[in-house]
N, C-alpha and C positions, 0 to 999 in steps of 0.2 A: 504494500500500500504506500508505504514510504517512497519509496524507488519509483514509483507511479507519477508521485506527486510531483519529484523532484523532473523527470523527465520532463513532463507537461510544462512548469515553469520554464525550462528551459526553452522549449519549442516556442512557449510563448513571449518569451525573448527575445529571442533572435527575430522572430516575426516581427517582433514590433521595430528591431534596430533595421531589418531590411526596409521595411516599412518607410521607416526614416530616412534610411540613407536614399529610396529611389526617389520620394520629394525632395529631398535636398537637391538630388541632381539634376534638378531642373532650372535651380535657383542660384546654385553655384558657379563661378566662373569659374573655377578648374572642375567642372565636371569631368564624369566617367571618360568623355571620349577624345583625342588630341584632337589639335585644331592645324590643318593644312595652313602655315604663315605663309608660306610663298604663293599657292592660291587662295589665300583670303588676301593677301596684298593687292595681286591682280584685279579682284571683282570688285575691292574698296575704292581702290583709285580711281574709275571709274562711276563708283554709285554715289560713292559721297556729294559733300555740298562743296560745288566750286568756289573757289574764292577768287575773285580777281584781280588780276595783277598789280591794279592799282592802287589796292588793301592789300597786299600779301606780308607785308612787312609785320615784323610778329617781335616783343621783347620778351623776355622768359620771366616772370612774376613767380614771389615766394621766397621759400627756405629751400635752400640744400640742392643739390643736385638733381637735375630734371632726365629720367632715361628714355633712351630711346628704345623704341620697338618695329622690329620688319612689317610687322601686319602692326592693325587696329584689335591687338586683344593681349595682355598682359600675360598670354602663357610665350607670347613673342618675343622676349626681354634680347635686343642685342647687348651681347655681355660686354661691359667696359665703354658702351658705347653712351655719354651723357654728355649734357652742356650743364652749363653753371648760370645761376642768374645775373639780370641786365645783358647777357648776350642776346645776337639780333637774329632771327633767322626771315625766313619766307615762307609763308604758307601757300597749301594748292588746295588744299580739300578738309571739311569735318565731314566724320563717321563717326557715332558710336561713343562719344565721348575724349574723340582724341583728335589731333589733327597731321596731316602730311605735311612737315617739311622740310628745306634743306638749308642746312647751316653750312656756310661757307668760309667760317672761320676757324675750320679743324688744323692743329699742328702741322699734319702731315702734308698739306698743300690739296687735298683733296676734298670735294665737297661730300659733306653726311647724309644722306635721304633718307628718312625713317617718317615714324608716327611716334607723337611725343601725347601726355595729355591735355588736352584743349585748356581746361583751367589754372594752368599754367604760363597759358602765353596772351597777354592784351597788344592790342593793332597798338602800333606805332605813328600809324598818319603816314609812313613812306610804303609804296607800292615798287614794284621793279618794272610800271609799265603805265604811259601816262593814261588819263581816265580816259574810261570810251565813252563813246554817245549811245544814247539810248534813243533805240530805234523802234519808233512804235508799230506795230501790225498794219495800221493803212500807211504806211511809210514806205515800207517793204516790197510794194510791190512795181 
């Protein structure tokens, strides 16, 4: 009867932690299953929200060191790869909480292209491209 009792508890443990853990992983961002960066990078850069060139100038706001990531999702961490704040960068796109850019003031002479997070970076006023016109639909044609 003992042994009964003890089994059942048991069964009904684990049921409940499975239980648990399959909501959780819906909710989680390191869910159950890895995340493709170099094709989510691909479909981000594409879907996100354009920024245009004549906003793209971006200052990095905050404490401490800001990382970069290949895709738009935090399991994407380029290792070693951050700026510091008051540096400048240039943004192309938000998705997701974070934004595409490229900082051109890496040591190595070469430019950085990652996804940083969005709440980290306020527009600057300089763009890399003077303003366009706004062309309206009966204009167009």
């Amino acid at each position: 009867m003992k042994l009964d009792m003890t089994v059942n508890w048991i069964v009904k443990r684990s049921t409940l932690i499975g239980v648990a853990i399959f909501a959780l992983a819906g909710h989680c961002p390191l869910a159950l299953s890895a995340v493709d960066c170099e094709k989510l990078n691909a479909s981000t850069s594409q879907e996100g929200d354009f920024i245009t060139g004549d906003r793209a100038g971006r200052v990095i706001v905050g404490h401490g060191r800001l990382q970069f990531y290949s895709a738009p999702d935090y399991s994407c961490k380029m290792q070693g790869v951050y700026i510091l704040p008051s540096e400048q960068v240039d943004a192309y796109s938000n998705y997701n909480g974070f934004t595409r850019v490229i900082y051109l003031g890496a040591k190595k002479g070469e430019p950085t292209i990652g996804w940083v997070r969005k709440n980290r970076l306020r527009a600057n006023g300089v763009g890399i491209a003077p303003p366009q016109p706004v062309i309206k639909p009966e204009d167009a044609e």
